[in-house]
N, C-alpha and C positions, 0 to 999 in steps of 0.2 A: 492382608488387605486385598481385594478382589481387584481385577483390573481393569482399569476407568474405558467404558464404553464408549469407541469412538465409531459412526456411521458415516460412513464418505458418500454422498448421492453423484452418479454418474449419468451420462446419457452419450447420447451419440455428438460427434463432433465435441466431445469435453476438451481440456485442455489436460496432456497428461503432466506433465509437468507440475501442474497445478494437484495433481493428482497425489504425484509421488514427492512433492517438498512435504507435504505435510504424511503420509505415511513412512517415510523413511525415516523422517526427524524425529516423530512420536515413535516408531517400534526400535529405535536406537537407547530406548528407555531401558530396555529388555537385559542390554546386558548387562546394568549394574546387578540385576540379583531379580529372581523369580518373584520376589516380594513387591515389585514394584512394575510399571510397566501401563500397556494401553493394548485392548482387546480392538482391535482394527475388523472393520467391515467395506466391505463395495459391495453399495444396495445401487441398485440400477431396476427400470422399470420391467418388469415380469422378470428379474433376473438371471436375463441372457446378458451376454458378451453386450462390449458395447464397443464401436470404431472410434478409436480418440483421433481427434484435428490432423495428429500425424498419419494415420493409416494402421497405426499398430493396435494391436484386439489387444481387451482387458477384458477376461472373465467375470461377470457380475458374483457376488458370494450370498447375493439373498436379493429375493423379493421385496423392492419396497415397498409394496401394496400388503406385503404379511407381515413388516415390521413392526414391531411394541417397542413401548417404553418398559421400564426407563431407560433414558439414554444418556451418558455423561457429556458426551461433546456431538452433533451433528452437524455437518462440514458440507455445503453443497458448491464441487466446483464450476470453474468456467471453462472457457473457452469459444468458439466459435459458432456450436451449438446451441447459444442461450436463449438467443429470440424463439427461437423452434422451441426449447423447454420452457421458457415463460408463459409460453400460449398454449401449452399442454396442462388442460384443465387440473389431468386424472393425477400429475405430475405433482405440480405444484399445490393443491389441495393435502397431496400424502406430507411433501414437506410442510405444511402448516401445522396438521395434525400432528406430525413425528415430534417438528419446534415445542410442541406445550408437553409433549413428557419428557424435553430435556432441559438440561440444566445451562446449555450454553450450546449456542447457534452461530453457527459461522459463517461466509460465504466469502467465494477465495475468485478475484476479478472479477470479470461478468456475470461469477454467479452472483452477485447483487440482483442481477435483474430478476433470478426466480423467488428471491426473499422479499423481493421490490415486491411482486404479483403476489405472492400471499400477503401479504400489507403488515408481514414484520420489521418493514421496515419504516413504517408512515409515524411520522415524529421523531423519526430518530435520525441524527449523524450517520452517514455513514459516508466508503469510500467504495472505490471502482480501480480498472485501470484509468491515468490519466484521459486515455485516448478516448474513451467510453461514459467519461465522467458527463459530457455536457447533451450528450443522448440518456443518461436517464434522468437525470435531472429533467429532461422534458418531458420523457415519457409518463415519468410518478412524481407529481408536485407536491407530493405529501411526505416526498424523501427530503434532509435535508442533504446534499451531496458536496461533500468537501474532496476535489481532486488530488491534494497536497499529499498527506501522510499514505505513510505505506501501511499501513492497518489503525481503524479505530473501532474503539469500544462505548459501546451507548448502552449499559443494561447490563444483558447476558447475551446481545445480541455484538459481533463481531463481523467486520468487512475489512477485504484485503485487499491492497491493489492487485496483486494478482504475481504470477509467475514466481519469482522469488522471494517476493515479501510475504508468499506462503509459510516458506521456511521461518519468517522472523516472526510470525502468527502463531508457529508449531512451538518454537523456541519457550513465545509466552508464554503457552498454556502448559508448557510442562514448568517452567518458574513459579507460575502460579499453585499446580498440582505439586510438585514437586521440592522446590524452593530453588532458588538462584546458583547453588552452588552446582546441582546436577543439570542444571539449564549449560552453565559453562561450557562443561564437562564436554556434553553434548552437540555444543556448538565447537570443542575446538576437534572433536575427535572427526565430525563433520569437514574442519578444515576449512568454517565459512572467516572472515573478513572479519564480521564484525556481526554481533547478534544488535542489531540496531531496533533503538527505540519505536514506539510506535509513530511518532510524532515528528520522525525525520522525512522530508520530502522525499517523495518518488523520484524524481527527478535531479541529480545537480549539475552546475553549469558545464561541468566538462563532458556532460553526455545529453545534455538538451540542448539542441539546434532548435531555431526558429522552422515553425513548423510547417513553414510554406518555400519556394526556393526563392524568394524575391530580393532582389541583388541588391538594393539598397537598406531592406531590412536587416537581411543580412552581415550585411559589413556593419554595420551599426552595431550588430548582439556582440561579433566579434570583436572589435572596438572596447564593446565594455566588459566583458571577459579578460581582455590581456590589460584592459589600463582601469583594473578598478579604483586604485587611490587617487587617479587622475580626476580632473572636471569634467563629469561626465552628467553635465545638466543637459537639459535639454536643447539650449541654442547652443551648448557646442557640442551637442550628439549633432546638431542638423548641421555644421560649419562641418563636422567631417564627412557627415553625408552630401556636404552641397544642396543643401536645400533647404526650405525655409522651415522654424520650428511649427509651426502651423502645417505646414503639408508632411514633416517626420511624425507629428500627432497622429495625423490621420492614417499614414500609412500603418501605423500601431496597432493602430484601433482597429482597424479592418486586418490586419494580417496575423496579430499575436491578441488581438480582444484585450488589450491593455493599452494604457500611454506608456511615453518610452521612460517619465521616471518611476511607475511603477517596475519593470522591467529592471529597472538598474540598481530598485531597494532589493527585486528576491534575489539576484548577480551576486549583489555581495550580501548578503544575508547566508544564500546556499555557500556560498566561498567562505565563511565565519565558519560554520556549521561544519563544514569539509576541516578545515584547521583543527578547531575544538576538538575533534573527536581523534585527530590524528595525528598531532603534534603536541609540546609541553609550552609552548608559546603562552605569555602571557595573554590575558584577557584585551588591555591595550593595546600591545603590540600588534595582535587578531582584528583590531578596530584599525587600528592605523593602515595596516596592509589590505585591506577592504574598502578603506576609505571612506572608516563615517569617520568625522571631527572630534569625536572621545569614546572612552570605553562606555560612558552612560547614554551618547546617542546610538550605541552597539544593541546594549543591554535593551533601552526602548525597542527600537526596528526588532529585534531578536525573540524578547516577550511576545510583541504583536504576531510575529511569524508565527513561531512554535507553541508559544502558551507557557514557555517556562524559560530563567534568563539563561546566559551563557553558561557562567559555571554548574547552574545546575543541570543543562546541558550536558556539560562535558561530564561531568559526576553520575550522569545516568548512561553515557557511552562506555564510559569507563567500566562501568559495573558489569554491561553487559557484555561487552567485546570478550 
């Protein structure tokens, strides 16, 4: 069996990271047996070097203005670079044309935005970094841009949040090339955590701050963080704020672009989610220490969030971890 054509597009200011979760994860295939495996490319424009974000040179390995199809996977990343490559006509034109002789198109953080500008992304789901998600979303109204998940798939067309949910993007596509069992393999020889689903939030509560320093917002997120099973409505988020529910609304609205009981379903929604996938906790018990009122008002909030209920949930972290 030949070995699945992968093209990584680079440019100046990329993100290497972005670079190297997904080359190392895919050429990590190699050492189960010669038979199996991913022929790896860095096409960069005229195929010189290119300066990634950090300062560190990557040697281009091809032209991607001489590049053919067919391609098995084409991978364009991000990094800080992107706006400059999305306005590069001669750029993002080669990725357009490269996308239709391949079988599967990817873009790993902001490189969203050069698949954005070749318009393979116009009707379709995709994702970003969270941080980036509500700039292109303005930029391209024909995207549809879901912040949450750390990669999703519309088609053949794939989007990462970017940095390390590169790796869980790489993960998939050798599951899917490969089957699940060498996807493992590869993930524990790697030493990652957890090969996490696609549909798990980029963010969870123990590493997302309110994204602004506002001292009242803040003690509030914190608040519902440590006392999730508590009463955490909204007139007694503002009694412990000292202030009235109407003015904690507003501050919501203006500092996190949410009211505070949306805020306090994804709290304990991402705190379900965090259990699920990491403890043997029953289902209700999961509900109860989150603090919805039954395992079936878990299972609702949970569906809505993720798209699929608890246990099957856990049954897909399960498989992958």
């Amino acid at each position: 069996m030949a070995p699945h054509r992968v093209v990584v597009v680079g440019y100046d200011d990329a993100e290497l990271l972005d670079i190297a979760c997904v080359t190392t994860t895919l050429d990590s295939v190699r050492v189960i047996g010669p038979a199996l495996g991913y022929d790896l490319t860095l096409a960069t424009p005229g195929g010189g070097a290119i300066t990634c974000a950090t300062g560190l040179v990557l040697n281009g390995q091809a032209a991607l203005e001489r590049l053919r199809g067919p391609i098995g996977t084409l991978v364009v990343s991000g990094g800080i670079g992107h706006e400059e490559a999305a306005r590069d006509e001669r750029l993002v034109g080669h990725v357009r044309r490269l996308a239709r002789e391949s079988e599967r198109v990817a873009s790993l953080c902001t490189g969203a935005s050069v698949l954005a500008a070749a318009g393979l992304l116009d009707g379709k789901r995709a994702t970003t970094h969270w941080h980036f998600a509500k700039r292109l979303a303005e930029q391209y109204e024909k995207v549809d841009v879901d912040p949450r998940p750390i990669w999703v798939r519309d088609g053949n067309v794939y989007t990462a949040a970017g940095v390390t949910s590169a790796l869980d993007l790489a993960l998939s596509f050798i599951e899917a090339d490969f089957g699940p069992d060498l996807a493992r393999w590869v993930s524990r020889a790697m030493v990652t955590y957890l090969h996490r689903p696609g549909n798990q939030a980029q963010m969870s509560m123990f590493t997302a701050a309110p994204a602004v320093d506002h001292d009242v917002v803040r003690k509030v997120a914190d608040h519902v963080s440590e006392c999730l099973d508590g009463d955490l409505s909204t007139e007694a988020l503002a009694g412990v704020a000292r202030v009235s529910p109407r003015h904690l609304t507003r501050l919501f609205r203006t500092h996190l672009r949410q009211t505070p009981g949306r805020f306090v379903r994804q709290a304990r929604v991402t705190a379900a989610a965090q259990l699920l996938s990491t403890t043997d906790l029953p289902v209700a018990r999961v509900a109860t220490r989150c603090g919805f009122a039954s395992a079936e008002a878990l299972r609702q909030a949970f569906t809505r969030e993720y798209g699929l209920a608890p246990s099957q949930y856990r049954a897909v972290a399960a498989t992958a971890g």
